[in-house]
Chimera marker file (.cmm) of the C-alpha trace (Angstrom):
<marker_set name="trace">
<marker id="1" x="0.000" y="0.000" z="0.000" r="1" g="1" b="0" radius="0.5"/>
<marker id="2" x="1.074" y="3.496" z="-0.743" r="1" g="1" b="0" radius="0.5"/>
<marker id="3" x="0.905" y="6.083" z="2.123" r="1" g="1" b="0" radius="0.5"/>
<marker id="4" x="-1.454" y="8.593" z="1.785" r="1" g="1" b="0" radius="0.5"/>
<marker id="5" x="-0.798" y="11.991" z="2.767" r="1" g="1" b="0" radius="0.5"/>
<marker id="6" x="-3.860" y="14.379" z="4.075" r="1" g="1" b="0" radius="0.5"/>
<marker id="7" x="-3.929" y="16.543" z="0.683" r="1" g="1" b="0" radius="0.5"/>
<marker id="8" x="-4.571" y="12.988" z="-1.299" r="1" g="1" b="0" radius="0.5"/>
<marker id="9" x="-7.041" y="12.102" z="1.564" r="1" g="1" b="0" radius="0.5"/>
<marker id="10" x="-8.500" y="15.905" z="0.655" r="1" g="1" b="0" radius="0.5"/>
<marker id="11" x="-8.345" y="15.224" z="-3.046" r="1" g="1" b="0" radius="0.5"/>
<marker id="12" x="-10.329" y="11.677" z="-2.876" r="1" g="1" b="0" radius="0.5"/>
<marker id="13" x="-13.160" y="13.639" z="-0.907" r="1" g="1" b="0" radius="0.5"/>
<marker id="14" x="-13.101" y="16.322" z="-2.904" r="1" g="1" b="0" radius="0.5"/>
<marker id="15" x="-13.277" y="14.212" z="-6.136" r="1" g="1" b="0" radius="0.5"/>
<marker id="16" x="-16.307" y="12.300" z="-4.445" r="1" g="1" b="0" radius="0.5"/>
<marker id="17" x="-18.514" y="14.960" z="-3.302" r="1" g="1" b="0" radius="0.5"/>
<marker id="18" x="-21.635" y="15.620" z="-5.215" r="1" g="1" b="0" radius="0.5"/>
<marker id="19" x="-24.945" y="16.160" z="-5.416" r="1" g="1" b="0" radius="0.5"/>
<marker id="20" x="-26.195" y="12.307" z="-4.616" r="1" g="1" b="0" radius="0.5"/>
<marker id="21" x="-24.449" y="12.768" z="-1.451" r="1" g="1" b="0" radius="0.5"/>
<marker id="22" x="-24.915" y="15.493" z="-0.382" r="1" g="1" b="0" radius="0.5"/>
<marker id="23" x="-27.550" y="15.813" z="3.154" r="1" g="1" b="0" radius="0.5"/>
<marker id="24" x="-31.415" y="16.057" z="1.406" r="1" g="1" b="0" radius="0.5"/>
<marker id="25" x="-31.704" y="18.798" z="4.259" r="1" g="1" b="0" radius="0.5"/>
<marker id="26" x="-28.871" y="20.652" z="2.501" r="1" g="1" b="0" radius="0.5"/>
<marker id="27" x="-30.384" y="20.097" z="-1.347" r="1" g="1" b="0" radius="0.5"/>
<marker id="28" x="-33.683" y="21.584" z="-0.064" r="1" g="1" b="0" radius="0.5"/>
<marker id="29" x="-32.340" y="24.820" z="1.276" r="1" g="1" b="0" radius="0.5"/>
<marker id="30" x="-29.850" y="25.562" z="-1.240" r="1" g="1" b="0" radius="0.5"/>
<marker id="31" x="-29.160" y="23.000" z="-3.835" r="1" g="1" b="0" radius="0.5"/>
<marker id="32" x="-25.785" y="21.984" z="-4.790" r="1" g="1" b="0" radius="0.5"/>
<marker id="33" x="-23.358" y="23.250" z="-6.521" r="1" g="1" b="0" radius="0.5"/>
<marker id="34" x="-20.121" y="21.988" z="-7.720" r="1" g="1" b="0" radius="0.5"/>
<marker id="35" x="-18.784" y="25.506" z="-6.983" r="1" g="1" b="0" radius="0.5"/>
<marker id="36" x="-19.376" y="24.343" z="-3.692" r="1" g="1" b="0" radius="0.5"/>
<marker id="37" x="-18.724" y="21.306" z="-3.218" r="1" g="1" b="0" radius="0.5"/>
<marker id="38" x="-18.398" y="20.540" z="0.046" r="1" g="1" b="0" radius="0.5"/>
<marker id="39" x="-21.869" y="22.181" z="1.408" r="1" g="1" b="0" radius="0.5"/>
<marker id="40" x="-24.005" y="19.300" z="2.672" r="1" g="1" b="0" radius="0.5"/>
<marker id="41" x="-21.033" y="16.632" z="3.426" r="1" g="1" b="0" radius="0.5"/>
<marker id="42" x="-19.406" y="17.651" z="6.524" r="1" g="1" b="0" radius="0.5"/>
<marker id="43" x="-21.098" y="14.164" z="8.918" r="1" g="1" b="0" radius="0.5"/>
<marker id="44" x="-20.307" y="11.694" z="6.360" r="1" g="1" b="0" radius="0.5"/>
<marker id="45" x="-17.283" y="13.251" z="5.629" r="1" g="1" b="0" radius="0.5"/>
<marker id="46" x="-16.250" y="13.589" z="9.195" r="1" g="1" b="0" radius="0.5"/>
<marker id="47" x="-17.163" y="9.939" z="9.481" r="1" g="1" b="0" radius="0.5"/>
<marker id="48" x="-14.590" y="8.772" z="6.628" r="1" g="1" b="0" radius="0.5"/>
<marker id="49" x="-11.898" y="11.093" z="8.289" r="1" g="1" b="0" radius="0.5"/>
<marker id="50" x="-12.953" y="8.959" z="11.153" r="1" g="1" b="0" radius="0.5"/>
<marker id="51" x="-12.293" y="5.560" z="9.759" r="1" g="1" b="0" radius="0.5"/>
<marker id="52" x="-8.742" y="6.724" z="8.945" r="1" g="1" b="0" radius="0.5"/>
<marker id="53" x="-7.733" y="8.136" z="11.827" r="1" g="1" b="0" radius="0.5"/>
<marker id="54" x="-9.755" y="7.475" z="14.723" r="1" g="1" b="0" radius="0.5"/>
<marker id="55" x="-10.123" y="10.284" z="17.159" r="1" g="1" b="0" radius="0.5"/>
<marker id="56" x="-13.380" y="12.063" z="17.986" r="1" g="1" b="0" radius="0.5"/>
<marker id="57" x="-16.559" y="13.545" z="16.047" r="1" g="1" b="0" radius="0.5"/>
<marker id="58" x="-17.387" y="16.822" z="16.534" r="1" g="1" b="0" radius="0.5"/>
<marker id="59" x="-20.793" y="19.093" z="16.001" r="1" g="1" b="0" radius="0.5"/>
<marker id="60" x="-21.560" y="22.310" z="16.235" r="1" g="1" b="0" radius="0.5"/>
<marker id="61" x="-24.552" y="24.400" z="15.599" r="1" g="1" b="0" radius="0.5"/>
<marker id="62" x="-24.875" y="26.546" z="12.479" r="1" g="1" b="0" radius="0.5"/>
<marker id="63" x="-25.928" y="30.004" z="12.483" r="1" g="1" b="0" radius="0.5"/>
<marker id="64" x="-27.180" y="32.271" z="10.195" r="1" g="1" b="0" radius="0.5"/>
<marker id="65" x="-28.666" y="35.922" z="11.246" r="1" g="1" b="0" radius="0.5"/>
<marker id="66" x="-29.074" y="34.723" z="14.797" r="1" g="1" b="0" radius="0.5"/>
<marker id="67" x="-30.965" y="31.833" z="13.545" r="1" g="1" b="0" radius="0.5"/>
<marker id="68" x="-30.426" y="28.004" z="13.742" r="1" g="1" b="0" radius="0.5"/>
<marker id="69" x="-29.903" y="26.714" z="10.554" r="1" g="1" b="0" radius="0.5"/>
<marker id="70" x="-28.840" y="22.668" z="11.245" r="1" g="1" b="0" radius="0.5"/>
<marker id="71" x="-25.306" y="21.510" z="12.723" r="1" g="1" b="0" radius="0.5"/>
<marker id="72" x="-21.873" y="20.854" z="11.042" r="1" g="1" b="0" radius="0.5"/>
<marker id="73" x="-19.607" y="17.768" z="12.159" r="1" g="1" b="0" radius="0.5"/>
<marker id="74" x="-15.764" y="17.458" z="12.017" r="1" g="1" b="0" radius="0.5"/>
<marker id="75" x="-13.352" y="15.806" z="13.831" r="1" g="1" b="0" radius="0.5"/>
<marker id="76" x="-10.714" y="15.924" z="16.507" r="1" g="1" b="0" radius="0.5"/>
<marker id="77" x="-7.644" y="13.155" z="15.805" r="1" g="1" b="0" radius="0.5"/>
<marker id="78" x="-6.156" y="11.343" z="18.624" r="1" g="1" b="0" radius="0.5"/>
<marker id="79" x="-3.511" y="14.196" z="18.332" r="1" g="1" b="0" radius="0.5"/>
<marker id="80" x="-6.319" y="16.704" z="19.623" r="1" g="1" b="0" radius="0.5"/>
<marker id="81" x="-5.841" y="18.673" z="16.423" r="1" g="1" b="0" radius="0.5"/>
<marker id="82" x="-8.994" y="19.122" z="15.191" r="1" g="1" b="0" radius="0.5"/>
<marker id="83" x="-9.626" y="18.897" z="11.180" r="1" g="1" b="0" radius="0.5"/>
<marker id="84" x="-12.680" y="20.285" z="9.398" r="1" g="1" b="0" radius="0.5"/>
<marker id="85" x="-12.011" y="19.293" z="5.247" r="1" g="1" b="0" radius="0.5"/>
<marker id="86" x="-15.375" y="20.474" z="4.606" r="1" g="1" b="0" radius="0.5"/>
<marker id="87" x="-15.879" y="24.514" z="6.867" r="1" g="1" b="0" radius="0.5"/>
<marker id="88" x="-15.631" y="26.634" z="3.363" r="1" g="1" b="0" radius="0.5"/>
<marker id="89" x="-18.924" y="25.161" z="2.544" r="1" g="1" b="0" radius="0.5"/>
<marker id="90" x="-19.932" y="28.405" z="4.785" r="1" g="1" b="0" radius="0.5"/>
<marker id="91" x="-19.983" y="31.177" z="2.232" r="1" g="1" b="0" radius="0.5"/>
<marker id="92" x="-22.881" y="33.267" z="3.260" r="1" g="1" b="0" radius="0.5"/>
<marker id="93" x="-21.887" y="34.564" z="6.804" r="1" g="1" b="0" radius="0.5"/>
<marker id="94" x="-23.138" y="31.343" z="8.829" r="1" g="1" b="0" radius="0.5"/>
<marker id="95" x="-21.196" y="30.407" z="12.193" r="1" g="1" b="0" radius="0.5"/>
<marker id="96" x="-20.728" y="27.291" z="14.188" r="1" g="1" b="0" radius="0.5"/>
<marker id="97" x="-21.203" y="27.712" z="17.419" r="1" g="1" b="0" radius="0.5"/>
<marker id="98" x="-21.758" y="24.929" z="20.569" r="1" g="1" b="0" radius="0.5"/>
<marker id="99" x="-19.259" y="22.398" z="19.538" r="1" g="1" b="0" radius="0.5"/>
<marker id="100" x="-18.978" y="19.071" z="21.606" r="1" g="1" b="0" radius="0.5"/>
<marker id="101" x="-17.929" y="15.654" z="21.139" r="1" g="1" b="0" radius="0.5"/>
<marker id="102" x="-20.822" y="12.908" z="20.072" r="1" g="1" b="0" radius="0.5"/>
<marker id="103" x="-20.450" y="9.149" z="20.281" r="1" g="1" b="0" radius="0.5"/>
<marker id="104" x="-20.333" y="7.280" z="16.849" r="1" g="1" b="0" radius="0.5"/>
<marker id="105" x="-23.536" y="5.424" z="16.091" r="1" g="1" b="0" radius="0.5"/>
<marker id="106" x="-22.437" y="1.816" z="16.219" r="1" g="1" b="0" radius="0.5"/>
<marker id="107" x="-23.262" y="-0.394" z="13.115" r="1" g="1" b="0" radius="0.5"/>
<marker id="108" x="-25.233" y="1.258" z="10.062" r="1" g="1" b="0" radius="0.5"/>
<marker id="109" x="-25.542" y="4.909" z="10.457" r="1" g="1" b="0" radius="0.5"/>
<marker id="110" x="-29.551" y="5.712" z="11.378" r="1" g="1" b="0" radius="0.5"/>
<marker id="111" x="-29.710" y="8.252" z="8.665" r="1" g="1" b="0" radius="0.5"/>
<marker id="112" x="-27.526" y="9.157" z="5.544" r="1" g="1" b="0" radius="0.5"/>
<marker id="113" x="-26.130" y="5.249" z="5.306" r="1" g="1" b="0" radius="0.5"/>
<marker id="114" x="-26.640" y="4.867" z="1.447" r="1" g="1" b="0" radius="0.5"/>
<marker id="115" x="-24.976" y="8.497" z="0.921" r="1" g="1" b="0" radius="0.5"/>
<marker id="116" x="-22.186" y="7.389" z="3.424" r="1" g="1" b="0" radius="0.5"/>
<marker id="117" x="-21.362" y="4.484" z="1.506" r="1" g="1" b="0" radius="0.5"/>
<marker id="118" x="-21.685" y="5.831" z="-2.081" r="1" g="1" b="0" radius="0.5"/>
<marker id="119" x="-19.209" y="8.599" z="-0.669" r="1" g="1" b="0" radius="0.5"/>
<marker id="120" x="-16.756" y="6.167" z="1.042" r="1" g="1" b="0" radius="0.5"/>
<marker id="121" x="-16.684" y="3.906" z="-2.266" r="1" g="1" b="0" radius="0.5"/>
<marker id="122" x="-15.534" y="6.591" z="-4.680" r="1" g="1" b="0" radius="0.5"/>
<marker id="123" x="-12.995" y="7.399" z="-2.065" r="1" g="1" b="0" radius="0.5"/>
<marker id="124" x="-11.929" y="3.990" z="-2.386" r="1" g="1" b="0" radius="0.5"/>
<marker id="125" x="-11.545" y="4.325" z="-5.909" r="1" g="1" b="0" radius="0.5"/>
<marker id="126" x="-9.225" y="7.556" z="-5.196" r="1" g="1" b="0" radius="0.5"/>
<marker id="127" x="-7.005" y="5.966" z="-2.538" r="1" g="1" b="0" radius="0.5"/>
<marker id="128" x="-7.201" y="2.496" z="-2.258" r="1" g="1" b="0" radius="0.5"/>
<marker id="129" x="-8.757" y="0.718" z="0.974" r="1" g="1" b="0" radius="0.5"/>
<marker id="130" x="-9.834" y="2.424" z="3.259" r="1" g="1" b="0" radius="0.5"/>
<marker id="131" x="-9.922" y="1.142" z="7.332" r="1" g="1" b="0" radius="0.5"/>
<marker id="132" x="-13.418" y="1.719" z="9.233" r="1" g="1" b="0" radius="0.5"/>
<marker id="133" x="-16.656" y="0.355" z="9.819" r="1" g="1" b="0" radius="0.5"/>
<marker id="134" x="-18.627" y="-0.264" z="6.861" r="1" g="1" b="0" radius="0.5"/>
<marker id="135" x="-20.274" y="-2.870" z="7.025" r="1" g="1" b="0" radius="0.5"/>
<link id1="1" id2="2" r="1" g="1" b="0" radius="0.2"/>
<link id1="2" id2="3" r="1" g="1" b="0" radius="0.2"/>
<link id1="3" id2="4" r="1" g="1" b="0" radius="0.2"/>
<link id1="4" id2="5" r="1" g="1" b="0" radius="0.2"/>
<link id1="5" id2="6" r="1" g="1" b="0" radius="0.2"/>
<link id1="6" id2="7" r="1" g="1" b="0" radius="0.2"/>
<link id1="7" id2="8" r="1" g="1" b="0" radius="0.2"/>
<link id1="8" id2="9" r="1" g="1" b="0" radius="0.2"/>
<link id1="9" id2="10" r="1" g="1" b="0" radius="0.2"/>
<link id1="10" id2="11" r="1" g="1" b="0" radius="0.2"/>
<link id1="11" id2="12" r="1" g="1" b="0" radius="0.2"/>
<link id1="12" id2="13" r="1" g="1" b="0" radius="0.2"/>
<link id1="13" id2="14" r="1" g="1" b="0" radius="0.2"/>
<link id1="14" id2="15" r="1" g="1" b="0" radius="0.2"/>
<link id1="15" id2="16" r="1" g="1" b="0" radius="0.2"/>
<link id1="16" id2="17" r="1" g="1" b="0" radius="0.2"/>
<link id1="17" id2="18" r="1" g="1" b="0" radius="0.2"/>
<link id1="18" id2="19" r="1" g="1" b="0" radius="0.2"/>
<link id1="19" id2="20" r="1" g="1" b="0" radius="0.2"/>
<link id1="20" id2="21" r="1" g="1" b="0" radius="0.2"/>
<link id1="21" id2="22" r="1" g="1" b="0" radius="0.2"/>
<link id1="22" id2="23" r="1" g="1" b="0" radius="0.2"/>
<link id1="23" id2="24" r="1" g="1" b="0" radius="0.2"/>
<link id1="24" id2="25" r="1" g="1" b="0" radius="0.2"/>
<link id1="25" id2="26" r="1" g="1" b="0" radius="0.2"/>
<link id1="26" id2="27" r="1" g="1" b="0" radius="0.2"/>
<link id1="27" id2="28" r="1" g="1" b="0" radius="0.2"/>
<link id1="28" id2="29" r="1" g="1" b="0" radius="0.2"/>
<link id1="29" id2="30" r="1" g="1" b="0" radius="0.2"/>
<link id1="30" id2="31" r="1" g="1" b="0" radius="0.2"/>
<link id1="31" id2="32" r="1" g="1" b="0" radius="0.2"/>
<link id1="32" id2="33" r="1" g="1" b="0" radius="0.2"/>
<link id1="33" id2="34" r="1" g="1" b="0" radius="0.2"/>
<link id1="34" id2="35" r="1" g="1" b="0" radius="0.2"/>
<link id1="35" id2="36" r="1" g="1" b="0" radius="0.2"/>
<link id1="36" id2="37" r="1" g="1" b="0" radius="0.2"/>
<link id1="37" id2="38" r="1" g="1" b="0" radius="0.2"/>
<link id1="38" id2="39" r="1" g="1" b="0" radius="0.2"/>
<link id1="39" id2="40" r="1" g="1" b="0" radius="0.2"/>
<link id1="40" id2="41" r="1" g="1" b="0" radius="0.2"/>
<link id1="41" id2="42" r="1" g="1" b="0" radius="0.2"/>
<link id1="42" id2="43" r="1" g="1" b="0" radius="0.2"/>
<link id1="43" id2="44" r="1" g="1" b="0" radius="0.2"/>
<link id1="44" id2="45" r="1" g="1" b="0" radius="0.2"/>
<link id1="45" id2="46" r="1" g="1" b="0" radius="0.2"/>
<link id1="46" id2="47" r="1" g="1" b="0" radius="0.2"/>
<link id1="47" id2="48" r="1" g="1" b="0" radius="0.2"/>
<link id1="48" id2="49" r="1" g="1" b="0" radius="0.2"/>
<link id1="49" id2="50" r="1" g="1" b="0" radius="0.2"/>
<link id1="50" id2="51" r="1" g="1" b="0" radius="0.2"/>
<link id1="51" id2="52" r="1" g="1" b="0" radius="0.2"/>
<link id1="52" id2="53" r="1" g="1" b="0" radius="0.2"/>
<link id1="53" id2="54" r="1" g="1" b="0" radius="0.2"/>
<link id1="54" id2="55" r="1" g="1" b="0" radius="0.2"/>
<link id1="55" id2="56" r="1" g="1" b="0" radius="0.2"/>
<link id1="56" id2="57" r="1" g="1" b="0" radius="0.2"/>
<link id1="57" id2="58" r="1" g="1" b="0" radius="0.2"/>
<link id1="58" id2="59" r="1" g="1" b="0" radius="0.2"/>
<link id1="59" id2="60" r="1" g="1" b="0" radius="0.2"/>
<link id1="60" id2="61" r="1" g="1" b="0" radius="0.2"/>
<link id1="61" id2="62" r="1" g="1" b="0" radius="0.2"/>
<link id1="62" id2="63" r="1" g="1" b="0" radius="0.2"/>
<link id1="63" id2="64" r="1" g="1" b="0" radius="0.2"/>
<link id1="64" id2="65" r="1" g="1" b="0" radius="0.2"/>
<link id1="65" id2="66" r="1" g="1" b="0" radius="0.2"/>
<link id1="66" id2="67" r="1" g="1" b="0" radius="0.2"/>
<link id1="67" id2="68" r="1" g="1" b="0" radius="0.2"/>
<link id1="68" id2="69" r="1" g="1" b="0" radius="0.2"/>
<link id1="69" id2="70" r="1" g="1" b="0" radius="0.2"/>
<link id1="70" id2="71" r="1" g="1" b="0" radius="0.2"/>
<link id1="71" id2="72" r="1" g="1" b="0" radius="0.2"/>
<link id1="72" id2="73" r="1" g="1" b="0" radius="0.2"/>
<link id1="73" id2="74" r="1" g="1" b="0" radius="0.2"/>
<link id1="74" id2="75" r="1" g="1" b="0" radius="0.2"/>
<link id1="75" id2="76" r="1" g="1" b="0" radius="0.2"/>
<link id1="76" id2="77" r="1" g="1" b="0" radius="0.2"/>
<link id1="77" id2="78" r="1" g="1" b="0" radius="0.2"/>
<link id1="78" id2="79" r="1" g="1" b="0" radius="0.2"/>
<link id1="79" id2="80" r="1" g="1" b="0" radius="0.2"/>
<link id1="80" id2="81" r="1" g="1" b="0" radius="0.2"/>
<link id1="81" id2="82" r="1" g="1" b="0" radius="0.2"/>
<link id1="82" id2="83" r="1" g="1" b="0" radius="0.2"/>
<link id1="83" id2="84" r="1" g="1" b="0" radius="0.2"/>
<link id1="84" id2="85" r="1" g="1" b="0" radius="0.2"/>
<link id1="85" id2="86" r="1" g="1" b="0" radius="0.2"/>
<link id1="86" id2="87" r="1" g="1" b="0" radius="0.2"/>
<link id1="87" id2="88" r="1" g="1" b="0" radius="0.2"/>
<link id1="88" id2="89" r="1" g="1" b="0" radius="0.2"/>
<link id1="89" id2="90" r="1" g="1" b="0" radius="0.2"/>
<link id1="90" id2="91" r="1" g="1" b="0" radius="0.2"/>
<link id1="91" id2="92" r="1" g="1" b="0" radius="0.2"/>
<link id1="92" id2="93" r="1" g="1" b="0" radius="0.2"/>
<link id1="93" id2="94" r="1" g="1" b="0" radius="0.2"/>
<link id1="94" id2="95" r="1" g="1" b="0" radius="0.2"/>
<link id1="95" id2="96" r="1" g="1" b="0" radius="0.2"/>
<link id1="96" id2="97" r="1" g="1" b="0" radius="0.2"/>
<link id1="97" id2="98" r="1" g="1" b="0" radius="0.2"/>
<link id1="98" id2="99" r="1" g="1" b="0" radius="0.2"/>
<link id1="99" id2="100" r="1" g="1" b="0" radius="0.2"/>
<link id1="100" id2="101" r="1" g="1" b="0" radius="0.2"/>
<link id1="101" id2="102" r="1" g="1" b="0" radius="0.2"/>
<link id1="102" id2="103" r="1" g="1" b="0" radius="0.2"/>
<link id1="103" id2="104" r="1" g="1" b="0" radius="0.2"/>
<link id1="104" id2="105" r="1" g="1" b="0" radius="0.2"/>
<link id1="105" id2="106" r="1" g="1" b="0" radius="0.2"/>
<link id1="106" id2="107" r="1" g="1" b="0" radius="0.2"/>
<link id1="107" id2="108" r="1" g="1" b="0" radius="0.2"/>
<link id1="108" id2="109" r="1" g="1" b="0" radius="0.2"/>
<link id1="109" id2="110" r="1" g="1" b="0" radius="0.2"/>
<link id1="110" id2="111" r="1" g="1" b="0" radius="0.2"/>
<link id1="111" id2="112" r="1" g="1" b="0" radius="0.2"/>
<link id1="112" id2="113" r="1" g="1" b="0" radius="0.2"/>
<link id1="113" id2="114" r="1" g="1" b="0" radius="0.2"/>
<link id1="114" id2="115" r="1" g="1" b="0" radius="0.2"/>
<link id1="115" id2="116" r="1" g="1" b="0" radius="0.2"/>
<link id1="116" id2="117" r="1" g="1" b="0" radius="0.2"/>
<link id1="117" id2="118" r="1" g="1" b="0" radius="0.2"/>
<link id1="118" id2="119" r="1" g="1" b="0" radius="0.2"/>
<link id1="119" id2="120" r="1" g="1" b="0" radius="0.2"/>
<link id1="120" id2="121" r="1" g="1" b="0" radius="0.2"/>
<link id1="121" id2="122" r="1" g="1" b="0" radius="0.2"/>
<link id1="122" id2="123" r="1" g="1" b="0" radius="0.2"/>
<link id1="123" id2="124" r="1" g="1" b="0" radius="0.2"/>
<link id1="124" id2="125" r="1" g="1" b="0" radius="0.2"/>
<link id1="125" id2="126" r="1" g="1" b="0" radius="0.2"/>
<link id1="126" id2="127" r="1" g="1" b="0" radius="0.2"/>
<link id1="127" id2="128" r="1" g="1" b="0" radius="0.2"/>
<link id1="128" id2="129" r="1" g="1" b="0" radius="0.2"/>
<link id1="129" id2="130" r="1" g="1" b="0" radius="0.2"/>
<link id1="130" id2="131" r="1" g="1" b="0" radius="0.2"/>
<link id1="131" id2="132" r="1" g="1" b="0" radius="0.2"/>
<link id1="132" id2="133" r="1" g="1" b="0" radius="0.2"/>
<link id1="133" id2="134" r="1" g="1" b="0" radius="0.2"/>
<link id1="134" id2="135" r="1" g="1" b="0" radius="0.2"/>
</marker_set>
């Protein structure tokens, strides 16, 4: 196996991201775009980062004109460094605010598992196998 480095880890997502995987909550208040192509993808995302490295997921509530508009997810590596590949999907002023540490679902995710696995298998075709979950 050749060793990845995080910009080919960033590539593979980035390659992979697109509108059939991107959160239906996410497609009904904005679309998406290939402009931006990480809007929508930042829990299953977070979730592959997690099969690589381990470490912790992270969520936060998004903001927009003083109003709740969902929740964003990235993660926090074993390190303690915490990595978000997917916070410039926030073009239009929105914050994240109330950020804390949530247990991985065990087994199939309860929402977004078809999405997650569409997503993690054209990684897979970017980088190779990939350690994790799936099931």
């Amino acid at each position: 196996m050749i060793p990845w480095n995080l910009l080919d880890i960033d590539k593979g997502l980035r390659a992979s991201w697109a509108a059939d995987t991107c959160s239906p909550d996410d497609l009904a208040r904005c679309g998406w775009q290939p402009g931006n192509p990480a809007w929508g993808h930042c829990d299953i995302t977070a979730l592959i980062v997690n099969d690589i490295f381990g470490g912790d997921l992270m969520v936060g509530e998004v903001h927009r004109s003083g109003e709740q508009q969902g929740f964003h997810w990235w993660n926090r590596l074993p390190s303690g460094v915490e990595l978000d590949l997917t916070r410039e999907q926030f073009q239009d002023g929105q914050t994240v605010t109330a950020a804390c540490v949530v247990e991985r679902p065990p087994g199939p995710l309860p929402r977004r598992w078809e999405e997650y696995l569409l997503l993690r298998e054209r990684v897979i075709k970017h980088l190779g196998h990939l350690p994790g979950p799936a099931v």
